[in-house]
Every structure is written in C-alpha cells, then in structure tokens.
mmCIF file as gemmi writes it, N, C-alpha and C atoms, coordinates in Angstrom:
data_model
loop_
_atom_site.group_PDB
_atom_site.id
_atom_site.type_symbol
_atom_site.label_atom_id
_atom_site.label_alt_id
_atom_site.label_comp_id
_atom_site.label_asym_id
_atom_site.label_entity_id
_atom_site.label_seq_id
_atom_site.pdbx_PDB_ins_code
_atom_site.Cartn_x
_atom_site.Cartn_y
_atom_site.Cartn_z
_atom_site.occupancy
_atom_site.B_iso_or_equiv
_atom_site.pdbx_formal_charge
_atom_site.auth_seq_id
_atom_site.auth_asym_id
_atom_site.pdbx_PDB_model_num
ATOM 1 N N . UNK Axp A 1 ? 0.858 -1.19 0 1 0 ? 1 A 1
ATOM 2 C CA . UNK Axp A 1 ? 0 0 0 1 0 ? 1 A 1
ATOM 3 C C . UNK Axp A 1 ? 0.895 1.242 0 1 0 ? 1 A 1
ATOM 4 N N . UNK Axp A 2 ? 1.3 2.197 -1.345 1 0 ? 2 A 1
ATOM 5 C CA . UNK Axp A 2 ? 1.804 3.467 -0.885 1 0 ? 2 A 1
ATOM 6 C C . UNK Axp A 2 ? 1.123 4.383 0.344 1 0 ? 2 A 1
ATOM 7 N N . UNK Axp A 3 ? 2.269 4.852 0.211 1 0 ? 3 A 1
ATOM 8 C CA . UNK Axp A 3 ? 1.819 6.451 1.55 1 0 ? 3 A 1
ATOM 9 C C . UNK Axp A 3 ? 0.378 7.188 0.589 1 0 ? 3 A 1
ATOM 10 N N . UNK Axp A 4 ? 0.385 7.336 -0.6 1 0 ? 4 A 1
ATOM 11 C CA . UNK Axp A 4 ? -0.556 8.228 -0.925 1 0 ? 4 A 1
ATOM 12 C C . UNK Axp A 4 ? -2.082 7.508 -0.726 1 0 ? 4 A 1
ATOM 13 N N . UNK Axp A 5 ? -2.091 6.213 -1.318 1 0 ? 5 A 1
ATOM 14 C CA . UNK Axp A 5 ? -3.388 5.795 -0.929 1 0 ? 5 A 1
ATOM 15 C C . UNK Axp A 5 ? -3.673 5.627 1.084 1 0 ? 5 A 1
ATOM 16 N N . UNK Axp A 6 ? -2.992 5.639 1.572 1 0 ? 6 A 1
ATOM 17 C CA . UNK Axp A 6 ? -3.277 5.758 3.221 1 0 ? 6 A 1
ATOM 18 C C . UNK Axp A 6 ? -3.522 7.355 3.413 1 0 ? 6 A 1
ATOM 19 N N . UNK Axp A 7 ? -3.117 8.089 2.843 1 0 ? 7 A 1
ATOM 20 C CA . UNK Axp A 7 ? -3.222 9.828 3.299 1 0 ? 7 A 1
ATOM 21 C C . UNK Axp A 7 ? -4.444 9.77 2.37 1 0 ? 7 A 1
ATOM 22 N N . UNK Axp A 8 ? -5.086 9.163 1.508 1 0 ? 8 A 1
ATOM 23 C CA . UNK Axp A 8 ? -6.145 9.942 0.827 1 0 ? 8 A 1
ATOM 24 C C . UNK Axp A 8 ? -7.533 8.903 1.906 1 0 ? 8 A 1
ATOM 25 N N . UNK Axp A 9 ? -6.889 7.303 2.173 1 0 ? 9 A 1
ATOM 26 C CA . UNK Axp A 9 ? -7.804 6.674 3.308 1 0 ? 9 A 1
ATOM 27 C C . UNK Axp A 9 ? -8.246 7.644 4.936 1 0 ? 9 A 1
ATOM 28 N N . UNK Axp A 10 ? -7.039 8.324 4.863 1 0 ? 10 A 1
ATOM 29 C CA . UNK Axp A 10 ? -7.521 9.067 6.244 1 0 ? 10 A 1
ATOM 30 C C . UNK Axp A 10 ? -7.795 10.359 5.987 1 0 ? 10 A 1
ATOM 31 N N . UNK Axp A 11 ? -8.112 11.042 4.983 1 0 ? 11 A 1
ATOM 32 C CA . UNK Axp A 11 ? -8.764 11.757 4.419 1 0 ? 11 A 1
ATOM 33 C C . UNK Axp A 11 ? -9.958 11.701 4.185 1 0 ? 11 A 1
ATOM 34 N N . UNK Axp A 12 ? -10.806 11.083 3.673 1 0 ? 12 A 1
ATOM 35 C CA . UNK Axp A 12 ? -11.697 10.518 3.587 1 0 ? 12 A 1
ATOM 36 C C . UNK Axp A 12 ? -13.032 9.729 5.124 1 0 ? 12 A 1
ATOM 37 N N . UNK Axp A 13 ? -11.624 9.176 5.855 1 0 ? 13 A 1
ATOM 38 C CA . UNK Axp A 13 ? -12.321 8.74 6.919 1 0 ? 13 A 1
ATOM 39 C C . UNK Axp A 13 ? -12.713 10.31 7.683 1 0 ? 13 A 1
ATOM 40 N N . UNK Axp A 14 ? -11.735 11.324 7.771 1 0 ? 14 A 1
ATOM 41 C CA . UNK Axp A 14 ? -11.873 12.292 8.376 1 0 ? 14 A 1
ATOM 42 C C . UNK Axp A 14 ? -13.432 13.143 7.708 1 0 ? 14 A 1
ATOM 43 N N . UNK Axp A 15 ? -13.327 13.402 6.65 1 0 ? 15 A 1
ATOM 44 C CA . UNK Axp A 15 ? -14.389 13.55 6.297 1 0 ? 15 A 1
ATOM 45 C C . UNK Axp A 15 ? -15.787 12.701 6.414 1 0 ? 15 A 1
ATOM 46 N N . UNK Axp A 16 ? -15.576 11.989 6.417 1 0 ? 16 A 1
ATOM 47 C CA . UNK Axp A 16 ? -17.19 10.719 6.926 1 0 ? 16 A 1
ATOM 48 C C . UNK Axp A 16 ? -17.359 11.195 8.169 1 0 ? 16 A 1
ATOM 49 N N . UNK Axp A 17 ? -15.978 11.291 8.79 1 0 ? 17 A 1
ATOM 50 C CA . UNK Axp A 17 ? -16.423 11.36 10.154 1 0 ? 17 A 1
ATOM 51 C C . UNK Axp A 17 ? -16.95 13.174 10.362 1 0 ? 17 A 1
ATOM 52 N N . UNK Axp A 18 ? -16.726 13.288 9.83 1 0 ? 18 A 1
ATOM 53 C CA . UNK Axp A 18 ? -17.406 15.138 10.256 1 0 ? 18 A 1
ATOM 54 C C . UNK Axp A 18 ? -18.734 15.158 9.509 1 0 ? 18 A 1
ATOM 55 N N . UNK Axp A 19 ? -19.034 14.217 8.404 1 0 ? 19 A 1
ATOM 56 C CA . UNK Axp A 19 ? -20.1 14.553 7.973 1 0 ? 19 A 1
ATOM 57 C C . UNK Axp A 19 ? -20.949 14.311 9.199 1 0 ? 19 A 1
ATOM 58 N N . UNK Axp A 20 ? -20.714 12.856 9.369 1 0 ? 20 A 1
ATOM 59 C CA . UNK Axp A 20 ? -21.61 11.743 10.096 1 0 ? 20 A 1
ATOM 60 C C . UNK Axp A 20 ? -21.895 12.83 11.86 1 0 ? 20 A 1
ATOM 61 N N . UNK Axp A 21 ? -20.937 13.525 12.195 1 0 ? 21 A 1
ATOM 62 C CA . UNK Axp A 21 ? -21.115 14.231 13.485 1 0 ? 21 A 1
ATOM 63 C C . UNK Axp A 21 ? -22.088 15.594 13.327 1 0 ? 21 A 1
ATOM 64 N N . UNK Axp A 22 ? -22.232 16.302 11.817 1 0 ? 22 A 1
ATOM 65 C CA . UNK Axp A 22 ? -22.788 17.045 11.79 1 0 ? 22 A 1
ATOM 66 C C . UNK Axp A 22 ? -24.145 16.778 11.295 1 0 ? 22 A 1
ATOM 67 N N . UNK Axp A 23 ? -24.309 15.372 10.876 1 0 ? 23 A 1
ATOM 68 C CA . UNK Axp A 23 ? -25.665 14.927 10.767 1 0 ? 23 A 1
ATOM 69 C C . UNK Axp A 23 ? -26.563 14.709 11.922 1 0 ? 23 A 1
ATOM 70 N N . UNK Axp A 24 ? -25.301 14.087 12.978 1 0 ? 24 A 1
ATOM 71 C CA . UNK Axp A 24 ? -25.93 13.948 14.64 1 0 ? 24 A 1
ATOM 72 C C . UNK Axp A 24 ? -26.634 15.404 15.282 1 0 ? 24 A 1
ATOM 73 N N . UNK Axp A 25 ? -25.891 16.077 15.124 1 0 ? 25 A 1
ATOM 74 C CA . UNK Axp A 25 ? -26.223 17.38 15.338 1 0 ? 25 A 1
ATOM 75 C C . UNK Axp A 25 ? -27.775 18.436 14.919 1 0 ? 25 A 1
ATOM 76 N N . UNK Axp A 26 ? -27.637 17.738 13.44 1 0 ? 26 A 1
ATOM 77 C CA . UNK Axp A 26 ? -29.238 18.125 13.103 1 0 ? 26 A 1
ATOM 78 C C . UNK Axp A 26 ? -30.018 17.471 13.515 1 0 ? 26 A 1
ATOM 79 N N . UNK Axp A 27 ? -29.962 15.945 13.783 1 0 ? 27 A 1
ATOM 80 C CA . UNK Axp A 27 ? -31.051 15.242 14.422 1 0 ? 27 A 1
ATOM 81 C C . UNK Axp A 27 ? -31.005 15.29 15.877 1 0 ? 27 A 1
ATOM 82 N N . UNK Axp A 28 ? -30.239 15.966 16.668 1 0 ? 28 A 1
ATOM 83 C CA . UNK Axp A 28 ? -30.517 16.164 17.753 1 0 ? 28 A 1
ATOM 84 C C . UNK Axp A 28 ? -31.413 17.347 18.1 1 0 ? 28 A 1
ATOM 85 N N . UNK Axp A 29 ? -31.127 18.586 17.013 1 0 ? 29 A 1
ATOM 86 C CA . UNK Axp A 29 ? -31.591 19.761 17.082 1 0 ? 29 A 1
ATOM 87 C C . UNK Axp A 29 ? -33.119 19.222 16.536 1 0 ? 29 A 1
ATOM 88 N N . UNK Axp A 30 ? -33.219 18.784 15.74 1 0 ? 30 A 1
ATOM 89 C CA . UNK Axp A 30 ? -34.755 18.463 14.924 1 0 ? 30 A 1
ATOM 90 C C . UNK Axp A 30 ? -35.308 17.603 16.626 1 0 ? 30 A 1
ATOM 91 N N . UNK Axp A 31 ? -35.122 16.695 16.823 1 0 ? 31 A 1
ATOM 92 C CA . UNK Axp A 31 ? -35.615 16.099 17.914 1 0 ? 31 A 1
ATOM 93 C C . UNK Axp A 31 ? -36.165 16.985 19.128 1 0 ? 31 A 1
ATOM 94 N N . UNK Axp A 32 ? -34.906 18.302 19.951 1 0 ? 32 A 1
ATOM 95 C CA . UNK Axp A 32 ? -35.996 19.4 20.566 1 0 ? 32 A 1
ATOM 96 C C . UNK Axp A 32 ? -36.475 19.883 19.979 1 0 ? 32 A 1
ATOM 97 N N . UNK Axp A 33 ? -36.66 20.248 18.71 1 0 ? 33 A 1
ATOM 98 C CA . UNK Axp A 33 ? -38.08 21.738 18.115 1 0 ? 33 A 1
ATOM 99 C C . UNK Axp A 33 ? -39.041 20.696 18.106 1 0 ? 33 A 1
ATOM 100 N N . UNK Axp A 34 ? -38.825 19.226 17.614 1 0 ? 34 A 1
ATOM 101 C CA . UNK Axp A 34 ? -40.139 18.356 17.302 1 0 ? 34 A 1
ATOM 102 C C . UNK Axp A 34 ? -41.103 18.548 18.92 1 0 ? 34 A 1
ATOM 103 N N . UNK Axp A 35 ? -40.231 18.25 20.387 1 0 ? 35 A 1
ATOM 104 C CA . UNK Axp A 35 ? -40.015 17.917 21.272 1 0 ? 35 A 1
ATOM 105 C C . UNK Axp A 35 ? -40.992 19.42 21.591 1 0 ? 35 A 1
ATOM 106 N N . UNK Axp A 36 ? -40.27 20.288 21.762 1 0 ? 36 A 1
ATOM 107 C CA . UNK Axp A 36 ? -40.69 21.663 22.133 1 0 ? 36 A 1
ATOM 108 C C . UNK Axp A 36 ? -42.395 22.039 21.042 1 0 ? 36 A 1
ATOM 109 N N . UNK Axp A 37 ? -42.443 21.896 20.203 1 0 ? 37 A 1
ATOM 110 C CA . UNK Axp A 37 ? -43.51 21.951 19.457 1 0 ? 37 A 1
ATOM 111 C C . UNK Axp A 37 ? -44.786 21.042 20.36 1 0 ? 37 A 1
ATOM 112 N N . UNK Axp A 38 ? -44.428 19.623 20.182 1 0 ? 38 A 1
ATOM 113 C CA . UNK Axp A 38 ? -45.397 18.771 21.065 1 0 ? 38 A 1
ATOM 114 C C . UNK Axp A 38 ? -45.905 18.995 22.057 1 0 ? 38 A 1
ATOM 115 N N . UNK Axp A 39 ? -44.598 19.941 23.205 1 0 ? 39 A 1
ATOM 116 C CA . UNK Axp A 39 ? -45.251 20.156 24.246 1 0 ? 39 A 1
ATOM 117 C C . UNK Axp A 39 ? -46.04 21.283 24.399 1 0 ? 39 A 1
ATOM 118 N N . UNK Axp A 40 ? -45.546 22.538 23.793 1 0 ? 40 A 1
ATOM 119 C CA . UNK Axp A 40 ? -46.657 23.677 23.281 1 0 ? 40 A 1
ATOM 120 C C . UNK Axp A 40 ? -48.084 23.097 22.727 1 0 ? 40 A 1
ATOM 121 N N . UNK Axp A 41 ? -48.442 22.196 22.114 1 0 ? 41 A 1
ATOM 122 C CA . UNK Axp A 41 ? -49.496 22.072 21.011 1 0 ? 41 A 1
ATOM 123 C C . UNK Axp A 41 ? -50.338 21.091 22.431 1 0 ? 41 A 1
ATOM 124 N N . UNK Axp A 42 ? -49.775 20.443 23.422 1 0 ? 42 A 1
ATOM 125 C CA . UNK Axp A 42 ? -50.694 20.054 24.733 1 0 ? 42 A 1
ATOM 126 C C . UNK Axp A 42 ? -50.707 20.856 25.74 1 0 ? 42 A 1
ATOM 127 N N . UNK Axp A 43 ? -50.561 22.183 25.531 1 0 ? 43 A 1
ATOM 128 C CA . UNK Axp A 43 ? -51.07 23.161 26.772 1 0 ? 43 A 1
ATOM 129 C C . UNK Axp A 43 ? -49.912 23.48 27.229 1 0 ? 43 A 1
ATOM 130 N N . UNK Axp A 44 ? -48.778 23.332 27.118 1 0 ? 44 A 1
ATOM 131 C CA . UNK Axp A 44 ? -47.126 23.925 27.637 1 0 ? 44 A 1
ATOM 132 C C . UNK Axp A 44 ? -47.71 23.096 28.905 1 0 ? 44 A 1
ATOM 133 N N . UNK Axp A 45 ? -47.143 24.732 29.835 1 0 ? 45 A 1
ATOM 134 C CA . UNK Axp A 45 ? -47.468 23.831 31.52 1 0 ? 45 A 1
ATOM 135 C C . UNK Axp A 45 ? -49.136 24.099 32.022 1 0 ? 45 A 1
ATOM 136 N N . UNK Axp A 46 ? -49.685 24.012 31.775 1 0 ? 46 A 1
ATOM 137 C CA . UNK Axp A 46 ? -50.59 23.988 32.686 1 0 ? 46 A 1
ATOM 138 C C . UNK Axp A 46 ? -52.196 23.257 31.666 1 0 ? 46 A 1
C-alpha cells in the first residue's frame, strides 16, 4: 500500500467522520423543536 493511498484513506475517513457528526447534530436539534412543538401544542405547563 503506498503512503498516498493511506493519506487519501484518512482523508476521507476524516471527512465521513465530520459529515456523520454534523448529521448527529441536526437530528438532535430536529428532535428538541419536534419535542418543544409537542409540548406547546398540549397546553405547555398547565
């Protein structure tokens, strides 16, 4: 295996991996507005 195909393998992994963390990120954010919406639409608190 040259050096170049391992620098373009961890290139690549680096990128998956930032996609894959900034995908977490929207589905965490989508999950409270879904979250926050639900609880507004049953009366908030009271």
């Amino acid at each position: 295996m040259s050096i170049g195909v391992i620098i373009i393998a961890i290139i690549a992994a680096f990128l998956a991996f930032r996609f894959i963390a900034g995908m977490v990120k929207f589905v965490v954010l989508g999950a409270i507005v879904i979250a926050v919406a639900v609880f507004l639409m049953n009366g908030g608190l009271g």
